[in-house]
N, C-alpha and C positions, 0 to 999 in steps of 0.2 A: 463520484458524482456529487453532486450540490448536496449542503447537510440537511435539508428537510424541504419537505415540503413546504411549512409555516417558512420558512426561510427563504425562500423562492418568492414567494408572496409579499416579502419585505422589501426582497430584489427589485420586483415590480413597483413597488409602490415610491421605491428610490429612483427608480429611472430617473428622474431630473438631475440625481447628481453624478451617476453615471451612465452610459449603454453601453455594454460589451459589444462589440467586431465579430460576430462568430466567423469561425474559422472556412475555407471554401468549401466544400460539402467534399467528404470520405472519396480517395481515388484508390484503384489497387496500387501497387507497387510498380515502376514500371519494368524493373527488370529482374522479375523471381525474387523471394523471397530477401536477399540481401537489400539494405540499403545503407546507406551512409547517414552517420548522424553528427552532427555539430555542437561538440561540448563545450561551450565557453566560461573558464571561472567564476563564479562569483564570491563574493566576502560576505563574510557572515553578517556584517554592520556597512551598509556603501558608508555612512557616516563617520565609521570609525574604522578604515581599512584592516589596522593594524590587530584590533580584536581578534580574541582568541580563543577565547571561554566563556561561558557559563554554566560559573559556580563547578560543579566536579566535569562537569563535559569539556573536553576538550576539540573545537573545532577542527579537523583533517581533511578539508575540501570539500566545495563545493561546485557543481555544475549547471549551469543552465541548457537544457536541449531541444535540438532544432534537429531535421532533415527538409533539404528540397527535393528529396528522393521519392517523399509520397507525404498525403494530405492524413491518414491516418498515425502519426505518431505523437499522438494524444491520448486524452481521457483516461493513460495509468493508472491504477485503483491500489493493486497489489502489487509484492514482488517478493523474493526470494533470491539468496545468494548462497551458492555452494562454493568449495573448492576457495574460500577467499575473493573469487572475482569474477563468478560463472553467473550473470543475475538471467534471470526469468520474471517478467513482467504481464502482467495481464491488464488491456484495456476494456471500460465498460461499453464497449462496440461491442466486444468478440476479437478483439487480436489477442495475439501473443508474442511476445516480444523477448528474443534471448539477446544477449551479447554477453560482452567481457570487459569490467574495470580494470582502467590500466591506472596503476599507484608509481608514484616516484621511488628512487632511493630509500625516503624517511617514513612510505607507506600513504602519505598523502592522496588520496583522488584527485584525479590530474584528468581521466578521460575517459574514455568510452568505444570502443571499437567491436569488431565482428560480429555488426548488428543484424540480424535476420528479423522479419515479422513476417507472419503467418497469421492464419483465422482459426479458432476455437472450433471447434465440429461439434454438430448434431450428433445424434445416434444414427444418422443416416451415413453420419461419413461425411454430409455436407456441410459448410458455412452454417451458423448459426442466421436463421431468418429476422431480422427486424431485433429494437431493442428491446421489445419485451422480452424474446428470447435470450440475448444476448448480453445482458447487462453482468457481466462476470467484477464482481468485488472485492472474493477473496482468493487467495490462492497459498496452500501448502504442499510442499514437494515432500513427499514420502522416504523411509530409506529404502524402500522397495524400489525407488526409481519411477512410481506413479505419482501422478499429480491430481491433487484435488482442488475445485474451482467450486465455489458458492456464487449461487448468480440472486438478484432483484427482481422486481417487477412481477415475475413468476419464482417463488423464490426453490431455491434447492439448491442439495449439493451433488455435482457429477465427479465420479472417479476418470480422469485419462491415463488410463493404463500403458506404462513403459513400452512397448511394444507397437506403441500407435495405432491399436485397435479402437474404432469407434467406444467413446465412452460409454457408460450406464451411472445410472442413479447412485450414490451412497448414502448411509443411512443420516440423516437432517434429524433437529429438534420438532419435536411435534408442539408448532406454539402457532399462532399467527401474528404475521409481520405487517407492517404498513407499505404500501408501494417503494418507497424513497426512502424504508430505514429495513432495511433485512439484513443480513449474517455478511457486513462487512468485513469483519475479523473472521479470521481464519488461519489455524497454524498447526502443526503436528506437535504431537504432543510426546515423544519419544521416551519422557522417563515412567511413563505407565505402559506401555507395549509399544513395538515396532509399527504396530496399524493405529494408533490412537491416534486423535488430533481435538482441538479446542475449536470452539467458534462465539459466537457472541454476537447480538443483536444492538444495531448502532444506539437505537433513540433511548431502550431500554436499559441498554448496561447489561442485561440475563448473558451466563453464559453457560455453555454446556460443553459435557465431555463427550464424545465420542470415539466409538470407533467402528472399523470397516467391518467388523466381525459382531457387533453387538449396535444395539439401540443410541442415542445419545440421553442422556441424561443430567437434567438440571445441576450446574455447580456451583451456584451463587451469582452474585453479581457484582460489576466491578462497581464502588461510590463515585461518584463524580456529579460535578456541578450539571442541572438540568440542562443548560444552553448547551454543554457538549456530547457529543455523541463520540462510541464507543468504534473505530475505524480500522482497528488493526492490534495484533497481540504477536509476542513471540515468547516459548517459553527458553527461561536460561537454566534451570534447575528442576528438581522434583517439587522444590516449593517457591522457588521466585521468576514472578513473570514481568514480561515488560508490555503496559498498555500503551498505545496510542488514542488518545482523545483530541476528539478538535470540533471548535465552535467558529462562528461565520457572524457577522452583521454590517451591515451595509457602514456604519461610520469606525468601526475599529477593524473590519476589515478578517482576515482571518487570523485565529489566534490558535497554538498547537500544544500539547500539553504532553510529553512522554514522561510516564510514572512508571518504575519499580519499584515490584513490592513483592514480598516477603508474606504471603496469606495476605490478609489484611495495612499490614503495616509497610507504609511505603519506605525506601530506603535512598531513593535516589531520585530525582524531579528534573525534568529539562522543559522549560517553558519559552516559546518561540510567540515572538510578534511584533508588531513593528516598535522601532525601528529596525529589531533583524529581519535579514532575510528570510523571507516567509511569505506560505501562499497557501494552496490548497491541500496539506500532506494528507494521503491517506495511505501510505504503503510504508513498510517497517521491516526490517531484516537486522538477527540479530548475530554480527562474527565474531565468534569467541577464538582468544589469542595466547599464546604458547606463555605470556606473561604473566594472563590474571585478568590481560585488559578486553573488552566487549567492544567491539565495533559495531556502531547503530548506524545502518543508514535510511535513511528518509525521501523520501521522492512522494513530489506531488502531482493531482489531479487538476489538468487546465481546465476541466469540462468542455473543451472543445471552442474556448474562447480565446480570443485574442488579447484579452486586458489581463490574461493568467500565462502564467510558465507553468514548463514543465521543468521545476527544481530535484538536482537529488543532490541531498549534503551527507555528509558523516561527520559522524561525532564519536568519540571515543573516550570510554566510562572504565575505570579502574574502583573495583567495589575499595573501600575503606580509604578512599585517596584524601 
């Protein structure tokens, strides 16, 4: 969703130099959960087709996405990828969004296929009602095979247990959030227990350990410049994590900041903005490769507007390259 409130407010007050198109208002799906989606290339630099990097990252394809198949395949927040090419996607509606990336030969992302979306469930079993309910952020898949979702607006974390029995609550940091910056990140935390996971508060940076079995508990906070907010984490190690940060302003537009780091000490920086491809990213998946090499990939949040894409790129990071 849009980085702040105060930021929204900027939005407004910019109107003269642009108005966003919002998209036609949320339609179900017309034919059961599957639909079709339309992944067309993009390059990392349209200015510089040929570009390929930045700095240790190596670009591996990019996608821009569409369906006419339904009005809901937007507002992506999170995601997750297993198996190499199995993503799960959460939008701040209440969808959920599975498919499969299809890689070339050389590993490249090239597509997108065996799209299904579905809606997020209440504890009744039902759709999630309106978006105060509804507003899902983060999202970590478990090795249990459950999935955990952080929502906004009302903030908490729900467990969806593997079995697709209606969720219940997990145990959340005991802090208070602002409407528009709650527990965007969110990722399992696997080198401390099979049920642990991380999460982190966007506007503040606070992050905490959790787990399904215990309380969460304060673990520091990622540094970052005040204008950005704290959107998404994935851990790669027992001590090195990858944050995503990202700041917004109506004349530079969005600007994206993926930091490794080692505790404190960063090790690796991928900084996105114009003139690269770049837009709203708030989702972050990290696939580690039988080489040494990290596959990042990145997909962003249109907010339901027409003057935003929904981007997923990858990038591919080789520690000491």
């Amino acid at each position: 969703m849009p980085p702040s409130t105060a930021l929204l407010a900027a939005l407004a007050l910019a109107a003269c130099a642009q108005q966003p198109t919002a998209v036609p208002p949320a339609a179900p799906v017309a034919a059961g959960p599957a639909i079709t989606v339309d992944a067309n290339p993009v390059p990392l630099n349209a200015a510089d087709p040929a570009a390929d990097r930045i700095g240790d990252f190596r670009y591996a394809g990019g996608l821009v996405l569409t369906s006419t198949a339904t009005a809901r395949l937007h507002g992506l927040s999170d995601m997750a990828v297993r198996n190499g090419a199995d993503l799960t996607a959460v939008c701040d509606e209440g969808d959920l969004l599975k498919a499969r990336l299809v890689l070339d030969a050389g590993g490249r992302l090239i597509g997108l296929t065996d799209a299904r979306l579905s809606f997020l469930a209440g504890e009744d079993g039902k759709p999630l009602p309106g978006k105060l309910e509804a507003d899902s952020e983060g999202l970590a898949l478990m090795e249990s095979g459950d999935m955990l979702v952080s929502f906004e607006q009302r903030h908490r974390i729900w467990r969806y247990p593997a079995d697709g029995a209606p969720p219940r609550p997990a145990p959340s940091p005991d802090a208070a959030f602002p409407p528009n910056g709650g527990m965007e990140a969110l990722g399992p935390d696997p080198f401390v227990a099979p049920d642990a996971y991380m999460t982190g508060g966007e506007e503040s940076g606070q992050v905490w350990s959790c787990r399904l079995s215990a309380a969460c508990t304060p673990a520091g906070a990622v540094a970052k410049p005040s204008e950005f907010g704290l959107v998404a984490l994935a851990r790669l190690s027992a001590t090195r994590t990858a944050w995503l940060l990202r700041a917004w302003d109506p004349l530079r537009g969005s600007r994206i900041t993926l930091t490794i780091r080692e505790g404190e000490r960063e090790v690796a920086r991928l900084d996105l903005s114009r003139p690269y491809t770049v837009d709203n990213f708030e989702a972050l998946a990290a696939v580690p490769a039988a080489n040494g090499t990290t596959r990042f990939y990145l997909l962003s949040d249109d907010n339901f507007q027409s003057s935003q894409r929904t981007l997923l790129l990858a990038f591919d990071w080789t520690p000491g390259a």
